[in-house]
C-alpha positions as CSV (number, residue, x, y, z in Angstrom):
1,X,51.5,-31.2,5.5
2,X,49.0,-31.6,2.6
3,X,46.8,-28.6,1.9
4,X,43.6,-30.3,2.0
5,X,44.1,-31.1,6.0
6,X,44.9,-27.3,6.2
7,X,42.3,-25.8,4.1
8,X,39.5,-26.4,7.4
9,X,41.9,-24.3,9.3
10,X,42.0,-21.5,7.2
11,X,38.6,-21.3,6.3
12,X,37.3,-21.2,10.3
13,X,40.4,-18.4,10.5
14,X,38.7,-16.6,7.7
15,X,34.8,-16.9,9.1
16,X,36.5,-15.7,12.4
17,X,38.1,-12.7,10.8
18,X,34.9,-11.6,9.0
19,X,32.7,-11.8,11.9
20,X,34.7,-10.0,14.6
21,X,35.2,-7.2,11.2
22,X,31.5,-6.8,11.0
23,X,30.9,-6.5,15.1
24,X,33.6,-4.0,15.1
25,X,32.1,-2.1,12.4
26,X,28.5,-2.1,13.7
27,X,30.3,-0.6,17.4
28,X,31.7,2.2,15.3
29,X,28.6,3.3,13.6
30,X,26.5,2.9,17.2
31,X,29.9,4.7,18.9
32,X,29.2,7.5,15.4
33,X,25.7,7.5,15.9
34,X,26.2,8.2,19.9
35,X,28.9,11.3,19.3
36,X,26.1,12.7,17.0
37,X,24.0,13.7,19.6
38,X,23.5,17.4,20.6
39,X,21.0,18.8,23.1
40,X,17.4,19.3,21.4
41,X,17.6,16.2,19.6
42,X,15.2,13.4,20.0
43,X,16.7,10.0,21.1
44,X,15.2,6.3,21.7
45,X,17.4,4.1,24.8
46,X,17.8,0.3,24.6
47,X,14.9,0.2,27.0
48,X,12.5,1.9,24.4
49,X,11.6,5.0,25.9
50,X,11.6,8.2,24.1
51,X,13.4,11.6,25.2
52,X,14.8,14.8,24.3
53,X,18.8,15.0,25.1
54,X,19.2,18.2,26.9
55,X,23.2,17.9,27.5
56,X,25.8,15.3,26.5
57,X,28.8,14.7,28.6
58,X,32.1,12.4,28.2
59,X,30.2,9.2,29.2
60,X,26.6,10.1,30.3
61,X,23.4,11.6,28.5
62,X,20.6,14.0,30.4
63,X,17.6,13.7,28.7
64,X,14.2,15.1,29.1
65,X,11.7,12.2,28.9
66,X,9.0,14.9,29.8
67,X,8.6,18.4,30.7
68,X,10.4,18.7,34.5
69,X,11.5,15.2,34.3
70,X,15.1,14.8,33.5
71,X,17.0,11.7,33.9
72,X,20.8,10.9,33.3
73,X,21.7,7.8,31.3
74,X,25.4,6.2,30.4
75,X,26.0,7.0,26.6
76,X,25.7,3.3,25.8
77,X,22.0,3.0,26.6
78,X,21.4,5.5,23.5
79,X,20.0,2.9,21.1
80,X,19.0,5.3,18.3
81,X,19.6,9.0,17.7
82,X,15.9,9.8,16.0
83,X,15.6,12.5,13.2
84,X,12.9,15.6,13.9
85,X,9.9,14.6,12.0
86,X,10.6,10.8,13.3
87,X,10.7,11.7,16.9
88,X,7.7,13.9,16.7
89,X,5.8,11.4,14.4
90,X,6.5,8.5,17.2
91,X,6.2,10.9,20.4
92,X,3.7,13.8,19.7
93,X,1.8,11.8,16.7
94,X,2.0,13.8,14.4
95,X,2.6,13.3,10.6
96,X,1.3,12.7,7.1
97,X,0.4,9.0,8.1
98,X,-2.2,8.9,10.6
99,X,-5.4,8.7,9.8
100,X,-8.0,11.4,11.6
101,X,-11.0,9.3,11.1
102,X,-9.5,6.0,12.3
103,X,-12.4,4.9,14.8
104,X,-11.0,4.2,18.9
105,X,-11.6,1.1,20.3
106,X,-12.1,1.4,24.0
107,X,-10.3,-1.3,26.0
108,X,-12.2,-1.1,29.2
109,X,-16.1,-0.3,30.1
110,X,-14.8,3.0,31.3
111,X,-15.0,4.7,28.2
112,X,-19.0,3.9,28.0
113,X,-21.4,6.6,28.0
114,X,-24.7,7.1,29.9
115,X,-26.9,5.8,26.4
116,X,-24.1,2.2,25.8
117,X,-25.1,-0.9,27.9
118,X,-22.9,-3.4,29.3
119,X,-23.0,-6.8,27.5
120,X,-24.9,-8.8,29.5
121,X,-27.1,-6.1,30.8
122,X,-30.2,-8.5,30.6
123,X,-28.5,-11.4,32.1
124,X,-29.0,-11.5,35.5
125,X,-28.3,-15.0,36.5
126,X,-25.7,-14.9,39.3
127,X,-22.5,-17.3,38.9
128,X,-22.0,-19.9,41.3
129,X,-18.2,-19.7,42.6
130,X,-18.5,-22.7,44.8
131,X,-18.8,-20.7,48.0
132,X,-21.5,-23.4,49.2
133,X,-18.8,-26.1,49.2
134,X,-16.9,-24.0,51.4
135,X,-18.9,-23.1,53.6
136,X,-19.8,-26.7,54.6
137,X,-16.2,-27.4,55.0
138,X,-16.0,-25.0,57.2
139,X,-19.2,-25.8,59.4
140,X,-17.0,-29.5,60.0
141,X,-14.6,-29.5,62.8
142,X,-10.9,-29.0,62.2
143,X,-8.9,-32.3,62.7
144,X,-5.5,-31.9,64.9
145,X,-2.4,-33.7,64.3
146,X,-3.1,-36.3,66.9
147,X,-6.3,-37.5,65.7
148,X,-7.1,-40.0,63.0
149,X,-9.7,-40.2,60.3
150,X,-11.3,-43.3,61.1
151,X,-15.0,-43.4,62.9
């Protein structure tokens, strides 16, 4: 056989070998990362909730997502194991980065007080929603099956 028909072959043997190196090596880091844990430490799941790991076992986690609530997860839905100033910059907001005087949008009118108005406090024009179309179809009788539409 000439080399340049094999020389396809061997390069997709190659790429193949590379790839399946660099999964293998990414599941050994996670699998490193996931041995790493120890009770205390601050952990994120695949999910992307935030908890404290209060004890490892062979193949689940407890962990603490809030004082009283505990919940046991397989050790495969760890999808980080968070360092302390992380966790408690992510979870409890604190840290060098966020700003005190940052102003609070509110998201609903909830958060108005007695002296804010509503937008359109002056606009009192009411919205028609079409109720008066319905209500005339409803004032005409209700045709059966049997009947036809023709008068």
């Amino acid at each position: 056989m000439n080399i340049v028909t094999l020389l396809p072959f061997i390069v997709l043997i190659g790429a193949m070998f590379l790839m399946t190196r660099s999964a293998k090596k990414k599941q050994q880091q996670a699998q490193q990362m996931r041995d790493q844990m120890q009770p205390g430490t601050g952990v994120r799941t695949i999910g992307g909730m935030y908890a404290t790991v209060k004890e490892v076992n062979h193949d689940t986690v407890l962990l603490e997502a809030a004082p009283g609530v505990h919940l046991v997860f397989a050790k495969n839905a760890i999808g980080a194991v968070l360092e302390d100033d992380e966790y408690n910059r992510i979870v409890h907001g604190t840290g060098d980065d966020l700003k005190v005087d940052t102003p609070v949008v509110p998201d609903d009118a909830s958060s108005l007080t007695e002296t804010d108005e509503p937008a359109d406090a002056s606009d009192d024009s009411r919205i028609d929603l079409g109720k008066k179309d319905a209500a005339a179809d409803e004032a005409e009788p209700k045709k059966t099956d049997g009947e036809s539409d023709t008068k």
